[in-house]
SEZAMI-238327 format. One line per field, with one value per atom (N, C-alpha, C, O, CB): residue number from 1; residue in three letters; x, y, z; atom name; chain. Coordinates in nm, 3 decimals. Glycine has a CB too. Layout:
<roros>
num	(NUM  ...)
residuo	(ALA  ...)
east	(X  ...)
north	(Y  ...)
up	(Z  ...)
atomo	(CA  ...)
cadena	(A  ...)
</roros>
This chain:
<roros>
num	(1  1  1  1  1  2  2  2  2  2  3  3  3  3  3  4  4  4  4  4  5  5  5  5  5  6  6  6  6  6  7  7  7  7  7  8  8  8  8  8  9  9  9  9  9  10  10  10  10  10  11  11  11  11  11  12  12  12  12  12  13  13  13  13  13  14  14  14  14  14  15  15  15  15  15  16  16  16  16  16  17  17  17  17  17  18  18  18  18  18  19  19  19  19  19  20  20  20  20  20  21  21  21  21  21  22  22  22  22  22  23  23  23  23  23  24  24  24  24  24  25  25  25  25  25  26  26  26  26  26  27  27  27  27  27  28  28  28  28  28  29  29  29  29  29  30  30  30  30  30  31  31  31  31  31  32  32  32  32  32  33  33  33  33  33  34  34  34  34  34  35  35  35  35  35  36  36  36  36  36  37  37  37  37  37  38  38  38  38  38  39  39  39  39  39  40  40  40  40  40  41  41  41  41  41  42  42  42  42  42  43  43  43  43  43  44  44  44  44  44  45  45  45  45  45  46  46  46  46  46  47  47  47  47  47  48  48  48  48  48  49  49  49  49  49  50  50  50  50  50  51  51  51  51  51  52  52  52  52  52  53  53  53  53  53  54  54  54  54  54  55  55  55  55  55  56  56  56  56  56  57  57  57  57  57  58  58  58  58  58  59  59  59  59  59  60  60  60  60  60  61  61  61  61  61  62  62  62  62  62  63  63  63  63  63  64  64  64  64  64  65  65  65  65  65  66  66  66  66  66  67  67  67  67  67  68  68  68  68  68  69  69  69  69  69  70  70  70  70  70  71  71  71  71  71  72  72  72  72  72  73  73  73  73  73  74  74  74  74  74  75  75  75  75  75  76  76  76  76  76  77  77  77  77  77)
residuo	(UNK  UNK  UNK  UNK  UNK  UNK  UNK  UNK  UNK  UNK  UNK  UNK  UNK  UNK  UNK  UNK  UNK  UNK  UNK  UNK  UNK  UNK  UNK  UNK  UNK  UNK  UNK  UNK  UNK  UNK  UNK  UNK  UNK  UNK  UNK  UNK  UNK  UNK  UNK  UNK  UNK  UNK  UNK  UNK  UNK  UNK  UNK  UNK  UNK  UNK  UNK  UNK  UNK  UNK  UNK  UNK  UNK  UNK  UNK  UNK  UNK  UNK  UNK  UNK  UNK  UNK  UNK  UNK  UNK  UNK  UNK  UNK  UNK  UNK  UNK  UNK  UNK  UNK  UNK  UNK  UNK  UNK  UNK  UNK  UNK  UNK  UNK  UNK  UNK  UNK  UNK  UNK  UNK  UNK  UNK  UNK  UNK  UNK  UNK  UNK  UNK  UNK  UNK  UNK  UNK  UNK  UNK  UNK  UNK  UNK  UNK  UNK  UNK  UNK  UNK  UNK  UNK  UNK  UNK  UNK  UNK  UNK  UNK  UNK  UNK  UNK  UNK  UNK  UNK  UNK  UNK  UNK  UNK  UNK  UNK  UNK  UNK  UNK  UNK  UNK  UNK  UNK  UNK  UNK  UNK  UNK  UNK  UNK  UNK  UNK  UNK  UNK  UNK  UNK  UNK  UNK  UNK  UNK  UNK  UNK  UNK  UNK  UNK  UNK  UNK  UNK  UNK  UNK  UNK  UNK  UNK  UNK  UNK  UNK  UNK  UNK  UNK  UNK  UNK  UNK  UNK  UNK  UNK  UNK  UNK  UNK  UNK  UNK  UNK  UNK  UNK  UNK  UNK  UNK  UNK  UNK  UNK  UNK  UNK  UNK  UNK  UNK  UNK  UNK  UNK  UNK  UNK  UNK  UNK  UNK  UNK  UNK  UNK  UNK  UNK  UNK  UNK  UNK  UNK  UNK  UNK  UNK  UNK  UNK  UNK  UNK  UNK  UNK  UNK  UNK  UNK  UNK  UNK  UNK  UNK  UNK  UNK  UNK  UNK  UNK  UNK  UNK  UNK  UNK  UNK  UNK  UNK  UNK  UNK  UNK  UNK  UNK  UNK  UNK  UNK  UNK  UNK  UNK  UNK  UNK  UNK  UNK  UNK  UNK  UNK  UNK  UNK  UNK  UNK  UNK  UNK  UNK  UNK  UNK  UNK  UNK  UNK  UNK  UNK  UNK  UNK  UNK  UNK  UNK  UNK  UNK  UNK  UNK  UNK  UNK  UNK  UNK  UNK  UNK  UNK  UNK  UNK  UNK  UNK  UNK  UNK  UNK  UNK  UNK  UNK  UNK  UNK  UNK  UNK  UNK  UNK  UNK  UNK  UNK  UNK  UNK  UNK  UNK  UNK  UNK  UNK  UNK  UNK  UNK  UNK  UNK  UNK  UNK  UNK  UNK  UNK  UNK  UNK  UNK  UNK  UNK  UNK  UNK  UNK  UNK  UNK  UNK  UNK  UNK  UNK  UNK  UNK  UNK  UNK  UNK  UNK  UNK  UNK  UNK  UNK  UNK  UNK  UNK  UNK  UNK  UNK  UNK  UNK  UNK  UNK  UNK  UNK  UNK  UNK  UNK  UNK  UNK  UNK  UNK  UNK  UNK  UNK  UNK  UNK  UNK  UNK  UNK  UNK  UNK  UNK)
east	(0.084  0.000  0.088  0.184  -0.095  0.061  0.142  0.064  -0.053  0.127  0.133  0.121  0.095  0.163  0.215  0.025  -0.027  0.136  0.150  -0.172  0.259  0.383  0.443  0.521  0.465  0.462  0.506  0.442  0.518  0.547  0.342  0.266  0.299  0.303  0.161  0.329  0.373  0.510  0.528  0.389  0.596  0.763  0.782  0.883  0.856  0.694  0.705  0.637  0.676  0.688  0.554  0.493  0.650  0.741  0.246  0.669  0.780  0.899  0.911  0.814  0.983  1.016  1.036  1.128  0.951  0.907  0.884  0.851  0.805  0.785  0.877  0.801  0.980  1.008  0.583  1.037  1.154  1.281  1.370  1.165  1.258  1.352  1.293  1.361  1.360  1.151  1.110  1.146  1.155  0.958  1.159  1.214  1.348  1.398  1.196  1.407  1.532  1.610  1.722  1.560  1.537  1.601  1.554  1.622  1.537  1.406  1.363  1.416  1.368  1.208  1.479  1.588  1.724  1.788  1.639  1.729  1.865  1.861  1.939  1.906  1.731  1.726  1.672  1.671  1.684  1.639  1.570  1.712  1.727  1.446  1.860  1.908  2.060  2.163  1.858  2.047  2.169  2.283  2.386  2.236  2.228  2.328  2.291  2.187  2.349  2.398  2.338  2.279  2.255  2.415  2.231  2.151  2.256  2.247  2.135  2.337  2.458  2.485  2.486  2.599  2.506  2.553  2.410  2.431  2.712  2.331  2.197  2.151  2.117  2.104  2.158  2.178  2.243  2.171  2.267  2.362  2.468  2.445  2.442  2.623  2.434  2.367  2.240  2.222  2.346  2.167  2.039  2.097  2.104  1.933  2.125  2.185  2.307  2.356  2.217  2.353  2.441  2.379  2.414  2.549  2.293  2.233  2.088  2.053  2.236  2.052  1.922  1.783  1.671  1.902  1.805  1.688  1.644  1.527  1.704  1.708  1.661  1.604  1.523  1.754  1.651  1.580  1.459  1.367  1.617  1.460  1.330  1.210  1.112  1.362  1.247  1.138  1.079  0.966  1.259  1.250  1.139  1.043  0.936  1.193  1.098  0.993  0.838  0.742  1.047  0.841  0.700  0.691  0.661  0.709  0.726  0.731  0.531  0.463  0.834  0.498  0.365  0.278  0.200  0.347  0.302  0.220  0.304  0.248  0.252  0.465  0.512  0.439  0.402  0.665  0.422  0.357  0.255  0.194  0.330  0.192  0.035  0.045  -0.044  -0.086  0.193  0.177  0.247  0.254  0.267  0.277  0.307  0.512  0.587  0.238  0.553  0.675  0.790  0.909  0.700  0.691  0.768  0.805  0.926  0.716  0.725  0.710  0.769  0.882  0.551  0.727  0.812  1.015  1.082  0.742  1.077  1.170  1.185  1.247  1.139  1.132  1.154  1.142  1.235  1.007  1.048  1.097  1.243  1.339  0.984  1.232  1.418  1.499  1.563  1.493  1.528  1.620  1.598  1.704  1.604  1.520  1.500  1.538  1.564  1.356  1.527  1.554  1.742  1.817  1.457  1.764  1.921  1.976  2.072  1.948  1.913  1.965  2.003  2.120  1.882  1.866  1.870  1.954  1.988  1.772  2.015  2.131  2.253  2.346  2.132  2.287  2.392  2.444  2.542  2.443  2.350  2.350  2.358  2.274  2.261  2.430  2.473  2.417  2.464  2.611  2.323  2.247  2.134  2.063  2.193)
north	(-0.119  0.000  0.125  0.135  0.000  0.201  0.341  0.406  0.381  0.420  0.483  0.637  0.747  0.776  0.682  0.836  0.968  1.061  1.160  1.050  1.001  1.074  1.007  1.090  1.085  0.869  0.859  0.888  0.925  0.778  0.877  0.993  1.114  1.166  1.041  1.153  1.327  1.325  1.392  1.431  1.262  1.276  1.201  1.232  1.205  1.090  1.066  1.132  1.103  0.964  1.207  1.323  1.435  1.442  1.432  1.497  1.574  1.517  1.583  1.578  1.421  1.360  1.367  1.413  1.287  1.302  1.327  1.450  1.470  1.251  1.557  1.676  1.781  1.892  1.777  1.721  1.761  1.696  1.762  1.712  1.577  1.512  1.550  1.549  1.343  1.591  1.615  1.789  1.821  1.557  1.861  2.025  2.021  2.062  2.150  1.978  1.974  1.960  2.009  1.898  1.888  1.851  1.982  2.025  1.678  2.022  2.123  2.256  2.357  2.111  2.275  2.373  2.391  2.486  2.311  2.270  2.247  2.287  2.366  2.105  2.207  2.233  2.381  2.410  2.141  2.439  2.628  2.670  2.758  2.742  2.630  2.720  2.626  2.617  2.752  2.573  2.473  2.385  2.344  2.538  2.368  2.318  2.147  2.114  2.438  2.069  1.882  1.907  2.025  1.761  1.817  1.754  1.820  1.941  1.556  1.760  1.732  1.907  1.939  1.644  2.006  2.086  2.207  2.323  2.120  2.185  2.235  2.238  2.336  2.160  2.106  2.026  2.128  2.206  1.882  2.143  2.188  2.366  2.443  2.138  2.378  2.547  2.576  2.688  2.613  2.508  2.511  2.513  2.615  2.371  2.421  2.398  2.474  2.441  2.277  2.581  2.646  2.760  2.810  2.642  2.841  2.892  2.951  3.066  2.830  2.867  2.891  2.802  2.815  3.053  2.718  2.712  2.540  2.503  2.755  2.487  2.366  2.385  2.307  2.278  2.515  2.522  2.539  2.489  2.608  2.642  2.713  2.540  2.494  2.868  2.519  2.402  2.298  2.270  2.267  2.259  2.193  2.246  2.191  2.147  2.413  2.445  2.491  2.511  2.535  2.502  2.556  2.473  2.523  2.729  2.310  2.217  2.248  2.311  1.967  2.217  2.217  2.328  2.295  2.235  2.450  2.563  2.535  2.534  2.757  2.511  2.498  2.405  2.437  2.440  2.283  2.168  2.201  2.133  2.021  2.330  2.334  2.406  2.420  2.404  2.469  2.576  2.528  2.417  2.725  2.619  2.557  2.533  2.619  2.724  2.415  2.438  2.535  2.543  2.347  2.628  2.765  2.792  2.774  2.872  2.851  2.982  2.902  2.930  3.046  2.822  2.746  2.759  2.819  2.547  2.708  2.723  2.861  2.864  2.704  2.974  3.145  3.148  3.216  3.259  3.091  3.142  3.065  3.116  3.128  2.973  2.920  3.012  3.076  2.728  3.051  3.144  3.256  3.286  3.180  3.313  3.410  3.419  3.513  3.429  3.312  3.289  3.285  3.383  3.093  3.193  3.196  3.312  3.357  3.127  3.372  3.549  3.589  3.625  3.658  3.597  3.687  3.675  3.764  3.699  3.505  3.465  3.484  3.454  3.318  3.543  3.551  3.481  3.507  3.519  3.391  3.323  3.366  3.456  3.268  3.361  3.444  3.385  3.452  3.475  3.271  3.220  3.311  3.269  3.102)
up	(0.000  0.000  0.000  0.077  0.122  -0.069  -0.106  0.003  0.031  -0.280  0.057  0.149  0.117  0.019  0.203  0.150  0.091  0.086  0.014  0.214  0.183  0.175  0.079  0.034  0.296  -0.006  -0.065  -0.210  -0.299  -0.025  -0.228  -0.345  -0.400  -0.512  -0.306  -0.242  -0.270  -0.333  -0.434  -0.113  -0.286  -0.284  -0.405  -0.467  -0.143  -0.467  -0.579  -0.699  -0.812  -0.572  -0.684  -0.819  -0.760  -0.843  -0.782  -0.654  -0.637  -0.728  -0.831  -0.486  -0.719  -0.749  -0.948  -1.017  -0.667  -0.983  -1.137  -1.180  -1.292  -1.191  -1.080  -1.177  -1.150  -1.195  -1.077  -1.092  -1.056  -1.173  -1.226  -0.897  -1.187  -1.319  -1.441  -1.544  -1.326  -1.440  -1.549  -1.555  -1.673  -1.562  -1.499  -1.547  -1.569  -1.674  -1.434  -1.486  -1.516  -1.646  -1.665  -1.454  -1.733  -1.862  -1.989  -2.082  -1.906  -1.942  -2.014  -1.936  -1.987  -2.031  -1.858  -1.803  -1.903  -1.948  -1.653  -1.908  -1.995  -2.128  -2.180  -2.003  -2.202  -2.296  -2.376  -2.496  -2.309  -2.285  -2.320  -2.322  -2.407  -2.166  -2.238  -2.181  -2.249  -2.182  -2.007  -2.366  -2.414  -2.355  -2.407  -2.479  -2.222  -2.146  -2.078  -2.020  -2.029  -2.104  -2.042  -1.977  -1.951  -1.968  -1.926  -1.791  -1.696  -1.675  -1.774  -1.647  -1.568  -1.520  -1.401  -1.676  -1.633  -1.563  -1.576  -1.540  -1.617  -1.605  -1.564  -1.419  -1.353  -1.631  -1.381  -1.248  -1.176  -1.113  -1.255  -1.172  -1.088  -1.075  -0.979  -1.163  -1.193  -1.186  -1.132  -1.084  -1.326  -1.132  -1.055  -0.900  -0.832  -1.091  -0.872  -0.747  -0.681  -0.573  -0.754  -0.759  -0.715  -0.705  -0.598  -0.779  -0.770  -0.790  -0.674  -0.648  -0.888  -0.642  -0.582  -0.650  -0.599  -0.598  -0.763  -0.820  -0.773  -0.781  -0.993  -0.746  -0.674  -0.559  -0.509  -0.649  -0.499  -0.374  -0.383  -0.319  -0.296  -0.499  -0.520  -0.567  -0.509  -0.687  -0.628  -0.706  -0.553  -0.513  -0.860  -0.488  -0.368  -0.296  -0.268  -0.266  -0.245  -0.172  -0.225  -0.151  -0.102  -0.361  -0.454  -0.580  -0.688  -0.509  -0.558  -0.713  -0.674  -0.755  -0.715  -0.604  -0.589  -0.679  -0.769  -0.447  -0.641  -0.707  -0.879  -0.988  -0.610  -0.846  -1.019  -1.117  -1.230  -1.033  -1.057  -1.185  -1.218  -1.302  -1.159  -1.157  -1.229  -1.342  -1.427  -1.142  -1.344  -1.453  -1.625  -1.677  -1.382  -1.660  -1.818  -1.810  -1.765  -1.982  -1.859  -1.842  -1.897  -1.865  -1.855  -2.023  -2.033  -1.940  -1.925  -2.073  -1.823  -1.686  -1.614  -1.574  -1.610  -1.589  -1.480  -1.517  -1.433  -1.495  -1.625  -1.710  -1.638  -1.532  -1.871  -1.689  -1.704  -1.538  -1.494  -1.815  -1.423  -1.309  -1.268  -1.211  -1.202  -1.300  -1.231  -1.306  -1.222  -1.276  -1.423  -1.467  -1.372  -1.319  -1.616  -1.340  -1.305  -1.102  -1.027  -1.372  -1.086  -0.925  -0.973  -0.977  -0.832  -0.994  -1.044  -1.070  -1.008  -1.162  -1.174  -1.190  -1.104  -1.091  -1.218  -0.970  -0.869  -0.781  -0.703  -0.815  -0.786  -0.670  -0.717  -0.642  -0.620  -0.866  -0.897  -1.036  -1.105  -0.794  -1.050  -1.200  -1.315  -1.315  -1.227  -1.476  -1.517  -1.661  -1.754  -1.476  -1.710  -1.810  -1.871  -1.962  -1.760)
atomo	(N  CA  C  O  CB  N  CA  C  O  CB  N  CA  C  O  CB  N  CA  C  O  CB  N  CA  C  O  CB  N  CA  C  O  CB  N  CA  C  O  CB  N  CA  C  O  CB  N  CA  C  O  CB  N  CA  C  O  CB  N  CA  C  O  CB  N  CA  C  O  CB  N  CA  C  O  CB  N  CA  C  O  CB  N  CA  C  O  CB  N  CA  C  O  CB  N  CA  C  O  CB  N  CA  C  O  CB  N  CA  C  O  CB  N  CA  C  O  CB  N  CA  C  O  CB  N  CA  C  O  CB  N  CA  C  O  CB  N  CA  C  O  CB  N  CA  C  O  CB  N  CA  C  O  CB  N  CA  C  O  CB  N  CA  C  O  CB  N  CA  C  O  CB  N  CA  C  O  CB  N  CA  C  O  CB  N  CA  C  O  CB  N  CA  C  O  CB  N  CA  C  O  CB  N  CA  C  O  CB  N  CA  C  O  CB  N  CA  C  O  CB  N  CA  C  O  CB  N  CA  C  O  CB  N  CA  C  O  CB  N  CA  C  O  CB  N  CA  C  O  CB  N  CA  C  O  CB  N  CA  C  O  CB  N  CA  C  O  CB  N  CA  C  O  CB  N  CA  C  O  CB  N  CA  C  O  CB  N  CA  C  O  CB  N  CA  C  O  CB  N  CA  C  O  CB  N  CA  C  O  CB  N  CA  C  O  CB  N  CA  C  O  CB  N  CA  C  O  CB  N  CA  C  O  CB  N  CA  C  O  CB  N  CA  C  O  CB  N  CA  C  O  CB  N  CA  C  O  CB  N  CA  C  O  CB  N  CA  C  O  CB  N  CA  C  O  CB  N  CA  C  O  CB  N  CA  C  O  CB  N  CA  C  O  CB  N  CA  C  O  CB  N  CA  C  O  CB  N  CA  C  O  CB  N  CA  C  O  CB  N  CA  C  O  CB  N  CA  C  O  CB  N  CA  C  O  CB  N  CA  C  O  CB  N  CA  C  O  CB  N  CA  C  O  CB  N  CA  C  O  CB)
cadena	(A  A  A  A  A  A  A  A  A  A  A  A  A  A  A  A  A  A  A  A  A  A  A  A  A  A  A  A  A  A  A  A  A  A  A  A  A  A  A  A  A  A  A  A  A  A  A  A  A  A  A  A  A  A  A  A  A  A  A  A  A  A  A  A  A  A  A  A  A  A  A  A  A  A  A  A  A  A  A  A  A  A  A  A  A  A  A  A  A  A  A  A  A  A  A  A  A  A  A  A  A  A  A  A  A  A  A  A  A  A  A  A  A  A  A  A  A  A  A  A  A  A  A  A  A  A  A  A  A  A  A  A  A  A  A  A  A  A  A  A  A  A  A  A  A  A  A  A  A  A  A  A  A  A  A  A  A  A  A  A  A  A  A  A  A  A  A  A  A  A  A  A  A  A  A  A  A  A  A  A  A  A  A  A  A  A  A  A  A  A  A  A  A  A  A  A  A  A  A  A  A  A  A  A  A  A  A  A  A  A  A  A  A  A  A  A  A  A  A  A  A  A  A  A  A  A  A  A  A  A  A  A  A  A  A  A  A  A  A  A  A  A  A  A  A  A  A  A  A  A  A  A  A  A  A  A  A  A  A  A  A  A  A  A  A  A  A  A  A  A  A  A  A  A  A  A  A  A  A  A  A  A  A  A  A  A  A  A  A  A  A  A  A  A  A  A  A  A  A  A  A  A  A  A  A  A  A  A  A  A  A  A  A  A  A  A  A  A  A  A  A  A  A  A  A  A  A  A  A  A  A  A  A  A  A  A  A  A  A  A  A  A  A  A  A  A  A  A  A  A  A  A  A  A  A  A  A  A  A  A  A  A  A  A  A  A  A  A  A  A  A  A  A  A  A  A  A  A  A  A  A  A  A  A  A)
</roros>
């Protein structure tokens, strides 16, 4: 029997591997170091704490707010 916490952490989970690559790909850069710029950045933080309000939206905006959180921490894409 699945758990209402493992539900969550697994849509978290897929909606988190799934931007990541369309991060990369808006912004010409692998997986790998998309990854790392997000995460250096501020933008992984950002997705765990609001993947919730993010997956409802279109993965343009979503894409355009992580650039845009990254910007603000210093990110230079």
């Amino acid at each position: 029997m699945v758990t209402e916490l493992d539900k969550v952490t697994s849509d978290k989970v897929s909606f988190i591997t799934f931007i990541i690559p369309e991060f990369a790909a808006a912004y010409k850069m692998n997986i790998q170091k998309a990854y790392l710029y997000l995460k250096k950045y501020g933008g992984l933080d950002f997705l765990n704490r609001h993947w919730w309000a993010l997956h409802t939206d279109c993965k343009y905006w979503v894409v355009r707010d992580l650039y845009e959180v990254c910007r603000e921490n210093g990110g230079i894409r």
